[in-house]
VOGUKOL-439383 format. One record per atom (N, C-alpha, C): residue in three letters; atom name; x negated, y, z; residue number from 1. Coordinates in nm, 2 decimals, always signed. Atoms other than C-alpha are relative to their C-alpha. Layout:
# residues N
<node><aa>ALA</aa><at>CA</at><east>X</east><north>Y</north><up>Z</up><i>NUM</i></node>
...
END
This chain:
# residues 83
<node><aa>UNK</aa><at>N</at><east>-0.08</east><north>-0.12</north><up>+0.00</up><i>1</i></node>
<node><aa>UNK</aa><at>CA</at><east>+0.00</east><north>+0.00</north><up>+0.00</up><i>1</i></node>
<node><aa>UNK</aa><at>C</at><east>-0.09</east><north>+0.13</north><up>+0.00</up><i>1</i></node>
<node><aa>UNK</aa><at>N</at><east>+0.11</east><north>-0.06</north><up>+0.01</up><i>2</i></node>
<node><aa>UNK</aa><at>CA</at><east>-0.14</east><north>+0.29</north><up>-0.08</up><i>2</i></node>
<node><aa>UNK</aa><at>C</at><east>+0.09</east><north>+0.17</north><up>+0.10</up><i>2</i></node>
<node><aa>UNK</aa><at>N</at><east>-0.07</east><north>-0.11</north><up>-0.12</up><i>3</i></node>
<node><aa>UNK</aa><at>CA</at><east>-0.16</east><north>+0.61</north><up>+0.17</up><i>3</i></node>
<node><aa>UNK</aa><at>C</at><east>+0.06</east><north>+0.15</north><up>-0.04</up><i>3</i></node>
<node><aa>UNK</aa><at>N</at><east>-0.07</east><north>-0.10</north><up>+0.05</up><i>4</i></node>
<node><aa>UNK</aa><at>CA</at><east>+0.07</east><north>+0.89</north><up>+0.14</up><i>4</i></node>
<node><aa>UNK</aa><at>C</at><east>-0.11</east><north>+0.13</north><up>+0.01</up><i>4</i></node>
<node><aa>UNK</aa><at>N</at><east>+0.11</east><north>-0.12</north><up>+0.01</up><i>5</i></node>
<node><aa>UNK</aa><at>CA</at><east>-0.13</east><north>+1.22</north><up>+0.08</up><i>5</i></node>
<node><aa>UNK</aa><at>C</at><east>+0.09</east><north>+0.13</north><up>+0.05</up><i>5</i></node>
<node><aa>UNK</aa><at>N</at><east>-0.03</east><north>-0.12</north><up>-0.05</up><i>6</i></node>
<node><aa>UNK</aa><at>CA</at><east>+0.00</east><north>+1.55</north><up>+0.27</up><i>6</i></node>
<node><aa>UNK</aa><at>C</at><east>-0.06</east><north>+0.09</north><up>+0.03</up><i>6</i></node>
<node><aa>UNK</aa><at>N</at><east>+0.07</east><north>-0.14</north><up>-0.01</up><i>7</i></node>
<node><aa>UNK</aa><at>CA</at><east>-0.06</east><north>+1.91</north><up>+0.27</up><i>7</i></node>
<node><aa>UNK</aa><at>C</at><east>+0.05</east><north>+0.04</north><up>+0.09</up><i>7</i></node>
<node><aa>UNK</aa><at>N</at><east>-0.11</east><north>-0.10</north><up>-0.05</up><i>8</i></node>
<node><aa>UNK</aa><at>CA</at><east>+0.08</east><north>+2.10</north><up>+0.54</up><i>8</i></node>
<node><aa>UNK</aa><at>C</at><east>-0.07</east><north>+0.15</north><up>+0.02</up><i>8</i></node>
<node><aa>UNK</aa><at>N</at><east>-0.01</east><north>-0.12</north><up>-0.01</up><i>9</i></node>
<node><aa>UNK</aa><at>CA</at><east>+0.11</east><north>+2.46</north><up>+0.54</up><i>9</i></node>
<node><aa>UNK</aa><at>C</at><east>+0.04</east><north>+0.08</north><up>+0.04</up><i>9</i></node>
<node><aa>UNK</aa><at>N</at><east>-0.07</east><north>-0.05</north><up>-0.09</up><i>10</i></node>
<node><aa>UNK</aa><at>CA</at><east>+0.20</east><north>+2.67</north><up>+0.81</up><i>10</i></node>
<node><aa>UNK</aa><at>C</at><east>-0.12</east><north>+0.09</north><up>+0.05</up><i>10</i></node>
<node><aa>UNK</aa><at>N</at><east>+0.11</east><north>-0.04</north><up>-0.02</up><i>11</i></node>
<node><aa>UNK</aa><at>CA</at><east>-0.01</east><north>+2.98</north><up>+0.94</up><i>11</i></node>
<node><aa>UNK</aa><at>C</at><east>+0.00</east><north>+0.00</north><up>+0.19</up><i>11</i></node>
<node><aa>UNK</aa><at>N</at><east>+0.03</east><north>+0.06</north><up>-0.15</up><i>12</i></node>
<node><aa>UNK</aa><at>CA</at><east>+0.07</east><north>+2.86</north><up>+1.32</up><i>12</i></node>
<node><aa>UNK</aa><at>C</at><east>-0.13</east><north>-0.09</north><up>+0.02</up><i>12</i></node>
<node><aa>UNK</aa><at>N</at><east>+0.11</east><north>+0.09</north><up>+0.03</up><i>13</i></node>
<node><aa>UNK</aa><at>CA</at><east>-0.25</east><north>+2.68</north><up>+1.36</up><i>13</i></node>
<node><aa>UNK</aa><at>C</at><east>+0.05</east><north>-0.11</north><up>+0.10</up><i>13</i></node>
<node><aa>UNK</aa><at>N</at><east>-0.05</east><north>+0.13</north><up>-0.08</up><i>14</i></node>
<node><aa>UNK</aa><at>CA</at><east>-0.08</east><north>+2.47</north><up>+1.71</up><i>14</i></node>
<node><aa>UNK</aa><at>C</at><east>+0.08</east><north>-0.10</north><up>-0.09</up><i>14</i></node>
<node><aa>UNK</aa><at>N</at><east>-0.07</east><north>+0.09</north><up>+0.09</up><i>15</i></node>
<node><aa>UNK</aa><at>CA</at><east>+0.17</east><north>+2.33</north><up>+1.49</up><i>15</i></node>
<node><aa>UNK</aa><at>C</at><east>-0.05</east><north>-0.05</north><up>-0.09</up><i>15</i></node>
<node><aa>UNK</aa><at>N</at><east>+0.08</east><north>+0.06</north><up>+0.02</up><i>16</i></node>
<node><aa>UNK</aa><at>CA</at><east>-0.07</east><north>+2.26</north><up>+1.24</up><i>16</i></node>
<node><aa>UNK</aa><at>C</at><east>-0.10</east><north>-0.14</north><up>+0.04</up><i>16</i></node>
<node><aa>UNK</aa><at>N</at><east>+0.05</east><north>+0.11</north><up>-0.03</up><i>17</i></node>
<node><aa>UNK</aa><at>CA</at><east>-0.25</east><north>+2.08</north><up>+1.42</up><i>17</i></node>
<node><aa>UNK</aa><at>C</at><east>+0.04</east><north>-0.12</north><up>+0.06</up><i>17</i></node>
<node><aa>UNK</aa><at>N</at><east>-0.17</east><north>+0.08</north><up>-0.07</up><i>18</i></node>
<node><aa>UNK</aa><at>CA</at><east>+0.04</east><north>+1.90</north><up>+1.67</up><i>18</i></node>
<node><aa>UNK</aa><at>C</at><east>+0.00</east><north>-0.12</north><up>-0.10</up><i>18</i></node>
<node><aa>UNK</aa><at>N</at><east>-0.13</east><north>+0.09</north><up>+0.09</up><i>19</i></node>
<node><aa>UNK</aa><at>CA</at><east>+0.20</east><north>+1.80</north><up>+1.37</up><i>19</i></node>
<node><aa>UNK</aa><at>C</at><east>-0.09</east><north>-0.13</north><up>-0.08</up><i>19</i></node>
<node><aa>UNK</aa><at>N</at><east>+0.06</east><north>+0.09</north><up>+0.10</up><i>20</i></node>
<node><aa>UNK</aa><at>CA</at><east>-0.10</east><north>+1.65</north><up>+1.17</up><i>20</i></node>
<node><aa>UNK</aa><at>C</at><east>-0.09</east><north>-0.11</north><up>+0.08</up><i>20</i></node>
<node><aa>UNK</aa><at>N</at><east>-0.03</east><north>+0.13</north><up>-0.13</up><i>21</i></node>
<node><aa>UNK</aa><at>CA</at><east>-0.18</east><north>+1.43</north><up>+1.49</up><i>21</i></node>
<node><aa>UNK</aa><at>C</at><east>+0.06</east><north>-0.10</north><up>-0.04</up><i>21</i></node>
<node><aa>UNK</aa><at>N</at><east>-0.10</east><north>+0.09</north><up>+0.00</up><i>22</i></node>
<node><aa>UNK</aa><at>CA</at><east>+0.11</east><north>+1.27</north><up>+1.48</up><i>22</i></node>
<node><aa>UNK</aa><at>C</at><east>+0.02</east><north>-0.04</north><up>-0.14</up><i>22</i></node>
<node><aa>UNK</aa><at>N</at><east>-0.01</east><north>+0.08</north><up>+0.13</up><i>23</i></node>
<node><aa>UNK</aa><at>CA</at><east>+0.15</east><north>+1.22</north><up>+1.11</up><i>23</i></node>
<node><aa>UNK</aa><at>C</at><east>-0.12</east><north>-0.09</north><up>-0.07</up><i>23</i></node>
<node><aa>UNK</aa><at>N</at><east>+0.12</east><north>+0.13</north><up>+0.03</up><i>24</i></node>
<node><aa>UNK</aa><at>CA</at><east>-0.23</east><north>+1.07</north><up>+1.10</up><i>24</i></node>
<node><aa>UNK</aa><at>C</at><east>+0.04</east><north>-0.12</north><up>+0.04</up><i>24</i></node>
<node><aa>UNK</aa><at>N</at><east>-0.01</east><north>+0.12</north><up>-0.14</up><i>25</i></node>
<node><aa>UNK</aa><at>CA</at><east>-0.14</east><north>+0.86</north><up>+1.40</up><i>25</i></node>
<node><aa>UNK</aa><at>C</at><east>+0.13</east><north>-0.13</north><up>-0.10</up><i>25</i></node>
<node><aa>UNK</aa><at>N</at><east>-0.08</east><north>+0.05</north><up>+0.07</up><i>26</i></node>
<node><aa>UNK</aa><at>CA</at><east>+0.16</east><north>+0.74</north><up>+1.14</up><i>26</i></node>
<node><aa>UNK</aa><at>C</at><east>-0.06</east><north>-0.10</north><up>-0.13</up><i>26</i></node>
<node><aa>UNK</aa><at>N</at><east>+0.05</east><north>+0.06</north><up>+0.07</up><i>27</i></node>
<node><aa>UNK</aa><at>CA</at><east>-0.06</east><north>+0.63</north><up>+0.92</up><i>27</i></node>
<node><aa>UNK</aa><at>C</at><east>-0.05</east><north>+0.13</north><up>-0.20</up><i>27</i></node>
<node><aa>UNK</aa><at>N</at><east>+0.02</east><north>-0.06</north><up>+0.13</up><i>28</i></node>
<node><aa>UNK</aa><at>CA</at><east>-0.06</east><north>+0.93</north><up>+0.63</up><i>28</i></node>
<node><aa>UNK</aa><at>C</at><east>-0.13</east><north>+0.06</north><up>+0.01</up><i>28</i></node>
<node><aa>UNK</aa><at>N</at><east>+0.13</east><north>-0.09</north><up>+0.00</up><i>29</i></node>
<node><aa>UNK</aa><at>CA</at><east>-0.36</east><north>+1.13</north><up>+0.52</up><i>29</i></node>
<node><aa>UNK</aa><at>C</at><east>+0.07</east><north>+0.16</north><up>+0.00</up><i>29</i></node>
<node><aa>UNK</aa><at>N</at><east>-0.04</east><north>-0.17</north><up>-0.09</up><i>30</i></node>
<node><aa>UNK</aa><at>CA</at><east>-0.33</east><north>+1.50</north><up>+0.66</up><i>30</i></node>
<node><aa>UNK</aa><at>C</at><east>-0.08</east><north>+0.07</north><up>-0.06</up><i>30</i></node>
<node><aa>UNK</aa><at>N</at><east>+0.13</east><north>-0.08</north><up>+0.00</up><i>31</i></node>
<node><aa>UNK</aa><at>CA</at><east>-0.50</east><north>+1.81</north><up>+0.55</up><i>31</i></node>
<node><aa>UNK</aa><at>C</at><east>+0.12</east><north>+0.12</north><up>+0.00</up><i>31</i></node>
<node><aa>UNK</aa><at>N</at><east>-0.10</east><north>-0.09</north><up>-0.01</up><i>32</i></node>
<node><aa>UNK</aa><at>CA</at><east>-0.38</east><north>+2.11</north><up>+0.69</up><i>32</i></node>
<node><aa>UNK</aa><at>C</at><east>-0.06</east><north>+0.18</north><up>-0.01</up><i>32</i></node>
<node><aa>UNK</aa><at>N</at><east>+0.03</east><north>-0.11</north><up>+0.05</up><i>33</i></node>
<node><aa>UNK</aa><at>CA</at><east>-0.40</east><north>+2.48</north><up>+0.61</up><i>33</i></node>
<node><aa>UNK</aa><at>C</at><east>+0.11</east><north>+0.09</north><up>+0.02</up><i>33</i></node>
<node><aa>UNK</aa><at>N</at><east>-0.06</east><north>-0.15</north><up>-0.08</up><i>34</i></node>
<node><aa>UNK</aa><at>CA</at><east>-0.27</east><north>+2.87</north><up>+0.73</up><i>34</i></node>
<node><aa>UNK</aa><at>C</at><east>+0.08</east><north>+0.12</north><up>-0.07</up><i>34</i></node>
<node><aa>UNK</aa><at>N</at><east>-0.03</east><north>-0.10</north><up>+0.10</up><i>35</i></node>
<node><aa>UNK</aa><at>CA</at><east>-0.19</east><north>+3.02</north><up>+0.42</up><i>35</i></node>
<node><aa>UNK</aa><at>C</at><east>+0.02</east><north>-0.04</north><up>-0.09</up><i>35</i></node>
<node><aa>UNK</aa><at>N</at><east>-0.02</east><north>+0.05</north><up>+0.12</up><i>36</i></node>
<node><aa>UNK</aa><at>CA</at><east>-0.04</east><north>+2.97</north><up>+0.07</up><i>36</i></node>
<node><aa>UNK</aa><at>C</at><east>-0.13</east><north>+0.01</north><up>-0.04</up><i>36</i></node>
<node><aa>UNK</aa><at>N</at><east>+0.12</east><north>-0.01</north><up>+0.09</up><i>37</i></node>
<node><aa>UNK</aa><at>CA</at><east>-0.39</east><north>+3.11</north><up>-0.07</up><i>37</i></node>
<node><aa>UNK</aa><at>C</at><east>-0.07</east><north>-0.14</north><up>+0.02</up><i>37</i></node>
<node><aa>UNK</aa><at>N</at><east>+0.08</east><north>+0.14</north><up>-0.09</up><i>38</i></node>
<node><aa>UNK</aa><at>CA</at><east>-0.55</east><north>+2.79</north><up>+0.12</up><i>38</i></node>
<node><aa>UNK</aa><at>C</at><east>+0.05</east><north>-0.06</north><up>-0.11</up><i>38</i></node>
<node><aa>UNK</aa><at>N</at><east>-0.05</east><north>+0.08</north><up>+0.08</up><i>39</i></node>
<node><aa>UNK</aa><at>CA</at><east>-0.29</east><north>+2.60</north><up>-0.03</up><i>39</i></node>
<node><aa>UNK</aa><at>C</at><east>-0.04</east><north>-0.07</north><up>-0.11</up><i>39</i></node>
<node><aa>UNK</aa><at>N</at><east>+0.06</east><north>+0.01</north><up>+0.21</up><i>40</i></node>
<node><aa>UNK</aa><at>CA</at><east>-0.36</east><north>+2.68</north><up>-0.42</up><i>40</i></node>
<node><aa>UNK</aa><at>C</at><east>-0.14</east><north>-0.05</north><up>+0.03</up><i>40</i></node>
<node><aa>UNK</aa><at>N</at><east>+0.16</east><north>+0.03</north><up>-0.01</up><i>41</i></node>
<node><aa>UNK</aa><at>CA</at><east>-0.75</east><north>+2.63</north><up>-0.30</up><i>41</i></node>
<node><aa>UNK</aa><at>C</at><east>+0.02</east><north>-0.12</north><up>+0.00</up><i>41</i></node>
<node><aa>UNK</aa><at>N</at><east>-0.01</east><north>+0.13</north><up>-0.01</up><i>42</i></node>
<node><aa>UNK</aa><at>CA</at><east>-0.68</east><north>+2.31</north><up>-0.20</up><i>42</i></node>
<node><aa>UNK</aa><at>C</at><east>+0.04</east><north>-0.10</north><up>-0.12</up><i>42</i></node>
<node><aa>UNK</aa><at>N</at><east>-0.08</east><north>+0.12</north><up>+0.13</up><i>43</i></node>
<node><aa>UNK</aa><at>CA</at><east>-0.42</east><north>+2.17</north><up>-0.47</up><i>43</i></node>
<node><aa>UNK</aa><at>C</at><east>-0.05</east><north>+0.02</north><up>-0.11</up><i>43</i></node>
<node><aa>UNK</aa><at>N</at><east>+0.09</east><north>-0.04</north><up>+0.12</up><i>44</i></node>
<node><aa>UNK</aa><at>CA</at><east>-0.64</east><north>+2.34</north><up>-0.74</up><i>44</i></node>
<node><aa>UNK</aa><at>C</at><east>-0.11</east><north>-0.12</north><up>+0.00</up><i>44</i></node>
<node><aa>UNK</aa><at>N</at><east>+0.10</east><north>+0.09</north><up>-0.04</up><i>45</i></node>
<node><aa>UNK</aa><at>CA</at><east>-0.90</east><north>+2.05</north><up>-0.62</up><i>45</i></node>
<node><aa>UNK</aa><at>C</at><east>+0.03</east><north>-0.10</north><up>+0.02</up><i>45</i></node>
<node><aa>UNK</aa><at>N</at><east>-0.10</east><north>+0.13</north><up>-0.06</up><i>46</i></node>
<node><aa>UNK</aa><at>CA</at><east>-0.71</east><north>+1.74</north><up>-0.47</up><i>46</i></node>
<node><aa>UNK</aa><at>C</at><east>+0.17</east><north>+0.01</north><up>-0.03</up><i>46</i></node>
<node><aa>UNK</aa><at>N</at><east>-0.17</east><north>+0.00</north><up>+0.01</up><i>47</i></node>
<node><aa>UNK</aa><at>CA</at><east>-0.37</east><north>+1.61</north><up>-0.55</up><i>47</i></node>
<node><aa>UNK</aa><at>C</at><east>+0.03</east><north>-0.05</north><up>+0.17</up><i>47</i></node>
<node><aa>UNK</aa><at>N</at><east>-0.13</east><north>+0.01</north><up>-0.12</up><i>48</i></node>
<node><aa>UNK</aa><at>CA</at><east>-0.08</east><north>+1.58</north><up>-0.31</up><i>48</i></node>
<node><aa>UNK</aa><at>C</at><east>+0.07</east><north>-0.07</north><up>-0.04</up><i>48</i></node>
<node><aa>UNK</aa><at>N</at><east>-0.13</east><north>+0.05</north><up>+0.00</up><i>49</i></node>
<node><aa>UNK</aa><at>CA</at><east>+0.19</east><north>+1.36</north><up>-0.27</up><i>49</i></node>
<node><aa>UNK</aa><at>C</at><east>+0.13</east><north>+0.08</north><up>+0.05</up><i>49</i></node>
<node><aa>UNK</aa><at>N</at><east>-0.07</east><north>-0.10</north><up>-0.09</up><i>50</i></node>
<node><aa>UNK</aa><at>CA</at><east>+0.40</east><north>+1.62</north><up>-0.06</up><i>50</i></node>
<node><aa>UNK</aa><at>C</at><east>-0.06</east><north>+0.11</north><up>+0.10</up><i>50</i></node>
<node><aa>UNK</aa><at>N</at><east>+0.03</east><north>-0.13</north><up>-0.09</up><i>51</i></node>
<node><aa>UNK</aa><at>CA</at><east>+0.38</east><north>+1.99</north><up>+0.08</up><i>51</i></node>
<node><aa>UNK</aa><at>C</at><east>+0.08</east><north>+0.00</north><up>+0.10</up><i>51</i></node>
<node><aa>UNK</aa><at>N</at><east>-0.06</east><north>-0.04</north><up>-0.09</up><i>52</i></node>
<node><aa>UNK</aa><at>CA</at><east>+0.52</east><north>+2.05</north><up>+0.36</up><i>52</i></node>
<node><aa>UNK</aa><at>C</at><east>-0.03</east><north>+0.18</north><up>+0.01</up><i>52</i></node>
<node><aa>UNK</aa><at>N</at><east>+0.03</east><north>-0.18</north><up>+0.03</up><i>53</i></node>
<node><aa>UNK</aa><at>CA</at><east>+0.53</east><north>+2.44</north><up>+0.32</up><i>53</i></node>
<node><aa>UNK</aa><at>C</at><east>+0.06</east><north>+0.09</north><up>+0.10</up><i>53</i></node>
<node><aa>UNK</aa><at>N</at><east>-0.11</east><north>-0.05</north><up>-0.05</up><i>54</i></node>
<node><aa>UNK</aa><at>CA</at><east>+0.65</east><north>+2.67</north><up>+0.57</up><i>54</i></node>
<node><aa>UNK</aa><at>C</at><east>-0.01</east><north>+0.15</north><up>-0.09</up><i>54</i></node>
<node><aa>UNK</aa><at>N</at><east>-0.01</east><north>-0.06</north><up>+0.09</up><i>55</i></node>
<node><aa>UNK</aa><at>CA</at><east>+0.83</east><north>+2.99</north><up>+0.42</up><i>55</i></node>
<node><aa>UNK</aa><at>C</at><east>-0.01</east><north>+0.13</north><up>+0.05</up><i>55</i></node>
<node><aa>UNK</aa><at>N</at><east>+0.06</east><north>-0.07</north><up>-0.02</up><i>56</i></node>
<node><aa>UNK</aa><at>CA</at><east>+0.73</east><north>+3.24</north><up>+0.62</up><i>56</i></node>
<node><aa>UNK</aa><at>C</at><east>-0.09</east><north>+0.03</north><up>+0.05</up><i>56</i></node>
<node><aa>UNK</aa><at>N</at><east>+0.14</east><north>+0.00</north><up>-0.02</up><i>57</i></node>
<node><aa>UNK</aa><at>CA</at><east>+0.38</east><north>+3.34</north><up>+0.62</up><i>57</i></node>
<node><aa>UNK</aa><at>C</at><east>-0.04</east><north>+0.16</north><up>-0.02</up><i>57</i></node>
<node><aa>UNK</aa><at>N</at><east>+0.08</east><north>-0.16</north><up>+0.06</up><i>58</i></node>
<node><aa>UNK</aa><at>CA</at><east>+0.17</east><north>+3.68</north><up>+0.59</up><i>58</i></node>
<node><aa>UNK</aa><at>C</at><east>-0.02</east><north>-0.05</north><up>-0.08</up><i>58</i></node>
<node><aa>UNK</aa><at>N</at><east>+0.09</east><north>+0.04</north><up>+0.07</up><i>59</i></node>
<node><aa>UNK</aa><at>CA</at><east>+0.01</east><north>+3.74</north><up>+0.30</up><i>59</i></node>
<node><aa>UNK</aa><at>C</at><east>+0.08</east><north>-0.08</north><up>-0.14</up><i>59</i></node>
<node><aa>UNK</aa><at>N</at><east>-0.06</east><north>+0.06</north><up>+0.12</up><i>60</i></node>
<node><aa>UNK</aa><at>CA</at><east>+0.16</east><north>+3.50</north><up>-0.02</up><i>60</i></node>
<node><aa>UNK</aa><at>C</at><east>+0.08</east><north>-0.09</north><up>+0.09</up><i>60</i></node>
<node><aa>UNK</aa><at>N</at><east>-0.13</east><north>+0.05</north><up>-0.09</up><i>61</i></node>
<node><aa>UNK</aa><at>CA</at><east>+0.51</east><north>+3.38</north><up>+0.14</up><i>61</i></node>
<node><aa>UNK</aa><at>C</at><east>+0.02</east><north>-0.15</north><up>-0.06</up><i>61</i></node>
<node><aa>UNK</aa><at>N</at><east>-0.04</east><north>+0.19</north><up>+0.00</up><i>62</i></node>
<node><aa>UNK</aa><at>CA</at><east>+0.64</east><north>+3.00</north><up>+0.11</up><i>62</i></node>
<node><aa>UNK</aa><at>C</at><east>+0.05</east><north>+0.01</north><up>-0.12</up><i>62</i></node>
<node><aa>UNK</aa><at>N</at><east>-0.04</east><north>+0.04</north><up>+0.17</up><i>63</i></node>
<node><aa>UNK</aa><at>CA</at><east>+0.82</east><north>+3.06</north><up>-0.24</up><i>63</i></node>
<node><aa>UNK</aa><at>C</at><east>-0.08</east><north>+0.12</north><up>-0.05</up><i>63</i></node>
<node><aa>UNK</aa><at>N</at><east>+0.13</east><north>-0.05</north><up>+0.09</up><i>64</i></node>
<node><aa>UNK</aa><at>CA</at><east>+0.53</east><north>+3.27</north><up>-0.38</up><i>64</i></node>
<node><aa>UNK</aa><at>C</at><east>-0.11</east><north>-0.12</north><up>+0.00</up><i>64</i></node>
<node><aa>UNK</aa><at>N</at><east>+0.10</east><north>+0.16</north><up>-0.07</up><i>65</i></node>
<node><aa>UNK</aa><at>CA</at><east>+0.34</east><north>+2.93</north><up>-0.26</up><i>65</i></node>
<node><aa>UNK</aa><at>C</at><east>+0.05</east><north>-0.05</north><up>-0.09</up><i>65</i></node>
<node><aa>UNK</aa><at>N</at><east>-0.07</east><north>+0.12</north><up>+0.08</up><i>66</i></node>
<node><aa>UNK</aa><at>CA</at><east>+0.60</east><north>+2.72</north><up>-0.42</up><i>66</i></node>
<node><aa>UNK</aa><at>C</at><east>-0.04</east><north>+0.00</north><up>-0.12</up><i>66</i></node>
<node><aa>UNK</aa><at>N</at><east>-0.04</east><north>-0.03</north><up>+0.12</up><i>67</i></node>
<node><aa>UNK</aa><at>CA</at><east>+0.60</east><north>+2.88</north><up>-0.75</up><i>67</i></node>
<node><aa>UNK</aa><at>C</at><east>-0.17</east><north>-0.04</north><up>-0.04</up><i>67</i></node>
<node><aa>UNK</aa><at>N</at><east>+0.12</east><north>-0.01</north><up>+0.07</up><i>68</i></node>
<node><aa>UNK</aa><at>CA</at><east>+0.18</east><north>+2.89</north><up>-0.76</up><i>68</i></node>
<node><aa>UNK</aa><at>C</at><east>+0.03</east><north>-0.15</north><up>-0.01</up><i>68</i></node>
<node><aa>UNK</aa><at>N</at><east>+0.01</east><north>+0.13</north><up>-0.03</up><i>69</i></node>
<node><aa>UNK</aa><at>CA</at><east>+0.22</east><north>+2.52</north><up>-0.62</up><i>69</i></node>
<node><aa>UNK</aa><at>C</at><east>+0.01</east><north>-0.10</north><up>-0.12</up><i>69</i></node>
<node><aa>UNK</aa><at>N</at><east>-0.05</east><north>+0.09</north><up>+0.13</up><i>70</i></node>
<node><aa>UNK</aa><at>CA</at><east>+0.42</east><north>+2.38</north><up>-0.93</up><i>70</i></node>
<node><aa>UNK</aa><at>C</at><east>-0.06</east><north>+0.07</north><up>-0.13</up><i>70</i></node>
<node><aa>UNK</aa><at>N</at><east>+0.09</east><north>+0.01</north><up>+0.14</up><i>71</i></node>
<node><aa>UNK</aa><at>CA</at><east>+0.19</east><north>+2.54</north><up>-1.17</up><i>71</i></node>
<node><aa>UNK</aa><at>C</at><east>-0.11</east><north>-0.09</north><up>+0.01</up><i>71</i></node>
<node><aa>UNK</aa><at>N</at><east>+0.15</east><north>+0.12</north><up>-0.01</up><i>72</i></node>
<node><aa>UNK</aa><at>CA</at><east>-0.14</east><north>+2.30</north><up>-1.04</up><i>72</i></node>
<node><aa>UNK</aa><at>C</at><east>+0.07</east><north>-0.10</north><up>+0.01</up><i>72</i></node>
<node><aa>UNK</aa><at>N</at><east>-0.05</east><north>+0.12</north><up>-0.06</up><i>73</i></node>
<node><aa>UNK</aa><at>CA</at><east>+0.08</east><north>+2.01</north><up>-0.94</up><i>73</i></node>
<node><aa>UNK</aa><at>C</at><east>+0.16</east><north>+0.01</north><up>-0.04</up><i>73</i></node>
<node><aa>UNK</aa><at>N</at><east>-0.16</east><north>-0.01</north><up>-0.03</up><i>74</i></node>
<node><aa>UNK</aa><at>CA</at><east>+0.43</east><north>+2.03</north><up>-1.09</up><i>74</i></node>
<node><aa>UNK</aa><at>C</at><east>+0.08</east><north>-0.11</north><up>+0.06</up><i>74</i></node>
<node><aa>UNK</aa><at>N</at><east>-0.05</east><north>+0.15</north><up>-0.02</up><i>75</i></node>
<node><aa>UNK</aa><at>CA</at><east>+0.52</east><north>+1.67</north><up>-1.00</up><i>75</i></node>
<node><aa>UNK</aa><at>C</at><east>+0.04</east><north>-0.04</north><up>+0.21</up><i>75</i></node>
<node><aa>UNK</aa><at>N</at><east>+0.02</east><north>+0.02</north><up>-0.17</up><i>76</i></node>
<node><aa>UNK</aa><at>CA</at><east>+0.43</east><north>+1.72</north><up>-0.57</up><i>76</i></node>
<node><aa>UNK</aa><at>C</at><east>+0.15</east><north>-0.01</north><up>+0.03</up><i>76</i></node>
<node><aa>UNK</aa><at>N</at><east>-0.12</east><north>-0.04</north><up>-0.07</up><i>77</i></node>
<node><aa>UNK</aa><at>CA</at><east>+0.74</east><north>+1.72</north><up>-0.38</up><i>77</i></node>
<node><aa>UNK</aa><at>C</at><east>-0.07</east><north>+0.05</north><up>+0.11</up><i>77</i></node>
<node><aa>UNK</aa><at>N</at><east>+0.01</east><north>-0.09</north><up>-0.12</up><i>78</i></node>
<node><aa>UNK</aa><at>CA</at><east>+0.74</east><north>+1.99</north><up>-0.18</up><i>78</i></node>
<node><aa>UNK</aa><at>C</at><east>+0.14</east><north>+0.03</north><up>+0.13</up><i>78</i></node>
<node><aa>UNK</aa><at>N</at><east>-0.09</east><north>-0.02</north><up>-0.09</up><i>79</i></node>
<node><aa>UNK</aa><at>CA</at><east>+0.94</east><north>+2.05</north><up>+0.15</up><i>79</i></node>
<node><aa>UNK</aa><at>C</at><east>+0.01</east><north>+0.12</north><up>+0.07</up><i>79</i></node>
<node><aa>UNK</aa><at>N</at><east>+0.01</east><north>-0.12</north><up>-0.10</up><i>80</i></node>
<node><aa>UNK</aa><at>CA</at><east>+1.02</east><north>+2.37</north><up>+0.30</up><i>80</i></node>
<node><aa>UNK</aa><at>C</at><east>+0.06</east><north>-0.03</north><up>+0.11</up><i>80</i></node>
<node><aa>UNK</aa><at>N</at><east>-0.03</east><north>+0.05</north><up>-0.14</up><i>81</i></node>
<node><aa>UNK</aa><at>CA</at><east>+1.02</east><north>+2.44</north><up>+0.61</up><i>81</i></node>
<node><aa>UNK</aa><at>C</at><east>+0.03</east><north>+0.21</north><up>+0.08</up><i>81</i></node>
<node><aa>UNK</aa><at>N</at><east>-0.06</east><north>-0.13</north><up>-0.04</up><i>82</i></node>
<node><aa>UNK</aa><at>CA</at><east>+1.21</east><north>+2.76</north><up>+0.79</up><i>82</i></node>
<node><aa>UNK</aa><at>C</at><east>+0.00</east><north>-0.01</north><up>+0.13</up><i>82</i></node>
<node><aa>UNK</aa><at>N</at><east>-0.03</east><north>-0.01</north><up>-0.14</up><i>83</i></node>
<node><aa>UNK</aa><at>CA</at><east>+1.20</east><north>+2.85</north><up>+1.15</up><i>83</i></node>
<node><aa>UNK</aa><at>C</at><east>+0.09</east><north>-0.07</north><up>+0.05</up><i>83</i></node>
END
């Protein structure tokens, strides 16, 4: 079986990190990041199986994210995520 690949994106760094704990501990691969710009850096370089995006962020917002997101990767499933 092969391991699920996750982005998460959120510029809370606790939750960030919390979350990607527990989703290692589950068994996925985790890599997490504070900012859409991160984001594109990242997915520009490695694919994803799923973003987990939150949508409000300083700086480039969760659907300014989305939109760069599905130009490098149109295929990810992305999941927003709202307060």
């Amino acid at each position: 079986m092969r391991v699920i690949r996750l982005l998460l994106v959120d510029d809370e760094s606790r939750y960030v990190e919390t979350l990607s704990k527990r989703l290692t501990a589950r068994g996925l691969y985790v890599e997490g990041v504070h900012s859409g710009k991160e984001a594109v850096a990242v997915l520009e370089n490695r694919p994803f199986d799923v973003v987990l995006l939150d949508v409000r962020m300083p700086g480039m917002d969760g659907i300014e994210t989305l939109r760069e997101i599905k130009k490098i990767q149109p295929l990810v499933q992305v999941v927003l995520l709202s307060g």
